[in-house]
C-alpha positions as CSV (number, residue, x, y, z in Angstrom):
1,X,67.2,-33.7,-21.9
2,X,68.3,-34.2,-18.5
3,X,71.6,-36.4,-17.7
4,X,71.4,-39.5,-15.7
5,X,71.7,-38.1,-11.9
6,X,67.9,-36.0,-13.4
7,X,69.3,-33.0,-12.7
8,X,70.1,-30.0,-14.8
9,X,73.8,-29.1,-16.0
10,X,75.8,-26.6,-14.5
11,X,75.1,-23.9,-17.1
12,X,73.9,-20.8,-15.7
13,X,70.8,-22.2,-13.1
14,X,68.7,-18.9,-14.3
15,X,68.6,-19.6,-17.9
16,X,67.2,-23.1,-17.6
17,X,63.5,-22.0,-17.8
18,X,63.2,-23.1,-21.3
19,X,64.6,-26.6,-20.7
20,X,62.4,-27.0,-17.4
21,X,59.5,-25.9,-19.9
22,X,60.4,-28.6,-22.8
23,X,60.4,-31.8,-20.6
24,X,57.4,-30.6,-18.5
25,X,55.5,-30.2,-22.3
26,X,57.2,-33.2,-23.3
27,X,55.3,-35.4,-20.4
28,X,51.9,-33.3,-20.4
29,X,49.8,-35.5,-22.7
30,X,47.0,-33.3,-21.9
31,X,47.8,-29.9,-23.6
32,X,50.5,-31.7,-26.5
33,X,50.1,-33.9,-29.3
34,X,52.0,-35.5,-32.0
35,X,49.4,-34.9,-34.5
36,X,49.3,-31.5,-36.1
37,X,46.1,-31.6,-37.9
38,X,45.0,-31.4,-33.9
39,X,47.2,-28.9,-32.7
40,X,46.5,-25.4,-32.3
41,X,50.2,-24.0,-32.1
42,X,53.9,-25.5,-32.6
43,X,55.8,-25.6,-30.4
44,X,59.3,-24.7,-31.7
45,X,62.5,-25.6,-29.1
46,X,65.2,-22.9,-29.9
47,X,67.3,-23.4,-26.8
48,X,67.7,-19.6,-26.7
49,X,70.1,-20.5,-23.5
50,X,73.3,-21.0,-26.1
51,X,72.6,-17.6,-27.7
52,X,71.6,-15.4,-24.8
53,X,73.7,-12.3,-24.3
54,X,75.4,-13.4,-21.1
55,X,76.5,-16.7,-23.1
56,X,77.0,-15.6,-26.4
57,X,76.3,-13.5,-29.4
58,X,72.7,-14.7,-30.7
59,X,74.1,-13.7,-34.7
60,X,71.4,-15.0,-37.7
61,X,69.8,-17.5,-35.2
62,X,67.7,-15.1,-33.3
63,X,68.2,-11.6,-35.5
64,X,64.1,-11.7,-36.3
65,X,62.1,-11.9,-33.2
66,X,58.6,-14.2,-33.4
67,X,56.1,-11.4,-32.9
68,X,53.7,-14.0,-30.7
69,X,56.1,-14.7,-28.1
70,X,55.3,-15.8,-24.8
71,X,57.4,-14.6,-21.9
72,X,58.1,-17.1,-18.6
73,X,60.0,-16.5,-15.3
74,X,63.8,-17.3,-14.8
75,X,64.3,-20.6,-13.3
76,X,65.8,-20.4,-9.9
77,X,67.6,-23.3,-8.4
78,X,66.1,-24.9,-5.1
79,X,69.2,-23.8,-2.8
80,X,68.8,-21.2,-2.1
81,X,65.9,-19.6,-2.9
82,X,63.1,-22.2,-2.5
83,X,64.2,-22.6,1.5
84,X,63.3,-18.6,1.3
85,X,59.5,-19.7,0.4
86,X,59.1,-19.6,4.3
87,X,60.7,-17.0,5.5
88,X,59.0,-14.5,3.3
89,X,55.4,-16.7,3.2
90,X,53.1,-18.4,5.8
91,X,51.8,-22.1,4.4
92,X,48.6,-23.2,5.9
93,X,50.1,-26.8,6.3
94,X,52.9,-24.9,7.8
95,X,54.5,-28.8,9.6
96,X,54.8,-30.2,5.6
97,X,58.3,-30.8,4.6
98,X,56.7,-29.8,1.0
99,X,54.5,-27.4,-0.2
100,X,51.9,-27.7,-2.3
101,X,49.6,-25.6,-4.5
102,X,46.6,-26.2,-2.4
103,X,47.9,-25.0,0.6
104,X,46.3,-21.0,2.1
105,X,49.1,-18.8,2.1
106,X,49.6,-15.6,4.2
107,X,52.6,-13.3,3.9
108,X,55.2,-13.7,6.6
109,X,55.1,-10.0,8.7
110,X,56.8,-11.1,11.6
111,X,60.5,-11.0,10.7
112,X,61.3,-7.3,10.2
113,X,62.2,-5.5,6.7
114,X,64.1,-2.7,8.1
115,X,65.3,-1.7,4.0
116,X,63.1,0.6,2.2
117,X,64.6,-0.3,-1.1
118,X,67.4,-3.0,-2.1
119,X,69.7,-4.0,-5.5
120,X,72.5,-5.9,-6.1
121,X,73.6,-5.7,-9.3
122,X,76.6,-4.6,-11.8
123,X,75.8,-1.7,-14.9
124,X,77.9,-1.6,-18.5
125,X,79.1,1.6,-20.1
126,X,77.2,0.7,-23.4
127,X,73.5,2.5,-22.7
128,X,71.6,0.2,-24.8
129,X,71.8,-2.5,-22.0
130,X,69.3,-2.0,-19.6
131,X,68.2,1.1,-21.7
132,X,70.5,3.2,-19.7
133,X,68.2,2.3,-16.4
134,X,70.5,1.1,-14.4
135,X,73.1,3.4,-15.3
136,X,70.6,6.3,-14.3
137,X,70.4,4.1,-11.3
138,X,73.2,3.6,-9.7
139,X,74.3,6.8,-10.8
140,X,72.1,8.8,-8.5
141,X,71.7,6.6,-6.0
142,X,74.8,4.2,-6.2
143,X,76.9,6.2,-3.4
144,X,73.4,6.5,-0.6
145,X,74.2,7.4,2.6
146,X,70.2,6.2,3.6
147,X,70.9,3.5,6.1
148,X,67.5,1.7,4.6
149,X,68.6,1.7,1.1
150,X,70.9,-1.5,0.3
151,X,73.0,-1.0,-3.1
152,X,75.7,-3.9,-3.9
153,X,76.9,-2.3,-7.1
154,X,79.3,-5.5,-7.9
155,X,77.2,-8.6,-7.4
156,X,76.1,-10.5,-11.0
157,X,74.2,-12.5,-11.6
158,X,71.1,-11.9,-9.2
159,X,70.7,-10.7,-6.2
160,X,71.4,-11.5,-2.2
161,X,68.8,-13.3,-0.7
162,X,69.2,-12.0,2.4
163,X,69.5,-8.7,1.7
164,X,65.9,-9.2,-0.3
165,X,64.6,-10.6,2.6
166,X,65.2,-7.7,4.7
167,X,63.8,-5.2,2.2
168,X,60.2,-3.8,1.5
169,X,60.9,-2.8,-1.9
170,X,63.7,-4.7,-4.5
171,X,64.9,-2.4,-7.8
172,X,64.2,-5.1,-10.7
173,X,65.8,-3.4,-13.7
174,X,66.2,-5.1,-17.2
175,X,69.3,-5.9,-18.6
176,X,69.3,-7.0,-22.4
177,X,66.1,-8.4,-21.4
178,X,63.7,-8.9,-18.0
179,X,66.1,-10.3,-15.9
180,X,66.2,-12.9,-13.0
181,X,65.8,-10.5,-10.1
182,X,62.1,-10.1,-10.8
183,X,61.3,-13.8,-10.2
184,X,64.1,-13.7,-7.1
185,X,62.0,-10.0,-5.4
186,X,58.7,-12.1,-5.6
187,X,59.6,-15.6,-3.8
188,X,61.6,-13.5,-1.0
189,X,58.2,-11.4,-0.7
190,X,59.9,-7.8,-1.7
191,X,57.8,-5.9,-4.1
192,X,59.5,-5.5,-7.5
193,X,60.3,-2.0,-8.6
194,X,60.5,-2.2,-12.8
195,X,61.2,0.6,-13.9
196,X,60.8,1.2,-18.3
197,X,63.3,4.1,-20.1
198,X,61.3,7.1,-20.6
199,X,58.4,5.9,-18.4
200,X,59.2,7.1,-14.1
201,X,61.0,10.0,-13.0
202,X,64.0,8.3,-11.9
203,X,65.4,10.9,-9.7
204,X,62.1,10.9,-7.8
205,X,62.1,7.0,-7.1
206,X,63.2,7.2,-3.2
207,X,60.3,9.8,-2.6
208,X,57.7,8.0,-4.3
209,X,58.4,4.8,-2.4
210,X,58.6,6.6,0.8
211,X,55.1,8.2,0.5
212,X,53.6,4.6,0.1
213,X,52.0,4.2,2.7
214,X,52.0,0.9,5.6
215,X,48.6,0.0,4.5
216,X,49.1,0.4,0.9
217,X,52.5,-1.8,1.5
218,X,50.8,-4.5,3.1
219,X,48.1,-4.8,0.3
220,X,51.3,-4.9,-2.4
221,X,52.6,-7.4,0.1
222,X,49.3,-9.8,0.2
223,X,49.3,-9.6,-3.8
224,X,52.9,-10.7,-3.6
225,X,51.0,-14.0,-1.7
226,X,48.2,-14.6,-3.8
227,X,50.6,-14.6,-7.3
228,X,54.0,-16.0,-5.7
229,X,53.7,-19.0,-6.9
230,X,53.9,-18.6,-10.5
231,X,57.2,-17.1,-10.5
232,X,59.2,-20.4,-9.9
233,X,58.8,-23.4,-11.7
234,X,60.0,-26.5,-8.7
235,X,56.1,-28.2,-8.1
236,X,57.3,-29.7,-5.1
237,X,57.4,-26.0,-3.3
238,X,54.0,-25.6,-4.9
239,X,55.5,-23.9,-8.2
240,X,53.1,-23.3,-11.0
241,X,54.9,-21.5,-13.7
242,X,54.2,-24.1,-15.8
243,X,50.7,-23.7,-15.4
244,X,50.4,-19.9,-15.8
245,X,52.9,-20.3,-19.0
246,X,50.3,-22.6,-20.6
247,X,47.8,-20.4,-19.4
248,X,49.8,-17.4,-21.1
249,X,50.1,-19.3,-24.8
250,X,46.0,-19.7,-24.5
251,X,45.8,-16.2,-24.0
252,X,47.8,-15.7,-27.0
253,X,46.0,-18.1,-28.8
254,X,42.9,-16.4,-28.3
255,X,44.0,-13.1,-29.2
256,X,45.6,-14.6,-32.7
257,X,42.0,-16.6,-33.3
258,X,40.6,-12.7,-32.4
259,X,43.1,-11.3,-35.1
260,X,41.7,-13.2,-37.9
261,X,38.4,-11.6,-38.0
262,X,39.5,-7.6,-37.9
């Protein structure tokens, strides 16, 4: 899968996640067989990363989605966003040059977030992407004149990590799917505001995050510590989204063994 210099190819980095997924099942003898009278589910490679929106039209190839799918985090490259592991996280082995899974981990409160709520991120005219939330969006809050409210209407794809870094809260809308920014809120320790179509009052968003309280922020903030890790994939910073996507297709196997006897 991977060329000669081991390294992935300069598609888009944040589409890789199935790739990064395929080798590591490739070389885990302990969950995969080649024997399907063993097997409990098939593992099917689709390489959704050629027919992806952003790439191109996914036509006949994808038109009926598999109704036990299994969802996994973006894959986000090492530079920059692994080097933000620290600024957002205390490691107990804090001198390492690498982090690993075993290591206690604290979130990071001394550098300041002065932003109550960040996004960087572009919008399309047609409403069905994004369900029309990030039209809604940027529409009432696009042109802020709140000097802790960061909005970079024209940056795609993703976000700026420093900008995130800075922020309490980061706006992690979908776009013809659950995007990248998700993943990108979590590892720079800014809680992810997802917002579903017909599900929050929009208009209301700024005033609900500014009665949060510190306290209440602070326990969102320790979560963000104890879960971090599975949204990035690199097991030399300590990533386990591996793990939790194996743990995810168990879960699903479980509930389809449960099916079966309704």
């Amino acid at each position: 899968m991977r060329p000669f210099t081991d390294t992935w190819p300069l598609h888009f980095p944040i589409y890789l996640a199935e790739q990064e997924f395929f080798t590591r099942l490739l070389n885990d003898s302990v969950v995969r067989t080649e024997n399907p009278w063993e097997a409990n589910l098939f593992f099917i490679p689709t390489f959704t990363y050629y027919y992806i929106g952003n790439i191109g039209f996914p036509g006949q190839q994808f038109a009926t989605v598999p109704e036990h799918d299994v969802a996994f985090p973006n894959y986000l490259p090492t530079e920059p966003w692994m080097r933000r592991l620290r600024l957002a996280y205390v490691y107990g082995n804090d001198s390492a040059s690498s982090l690993s899974y075993g290591d206690p981990v604290r979130f990071n409160r001394s550098a300041p977030r002065d932003l109550l709520l960040s996004f960087d991120g572009f919008s399309k005219e047609d409403m069905v992407y994004s369900a029309g939330v990030r039209q809604g969006f940027l529409a009432l809050f696009g042109n802020t004149t709140r000097p802790d409210v960061a909005i970079n209407k024209g940056r795609e794809p993703g976000a700026d990590p420093a900008t995130m870094l800075r922020s309490r809260f980061c706006f992690a809308p979908q776009g013809q799917g659950w995007g990248v920014r998700l993943s990108q809120a979590v590892i720079s320790g800014c809680v992810p505001v997802l917002v579903h179509d017909h599900t929050y009052p929009l208009h209301r968003l700024l005033d609900m995050l500014d009665d949060i309280t510190p306290a209440q922020v602070a326990a969102l903030q320790d979560g963000l510590a104890a879960v971090h890790r599975a949204f990035f994939w690199q097991p030399e910073a300590g990533g386990r989204a591996y793990e939790h996507t194996l743990l995810s297709l168990h879960r699903r196997l479980t509930n389809m063994w449960t099916a079966l006897f309704k």
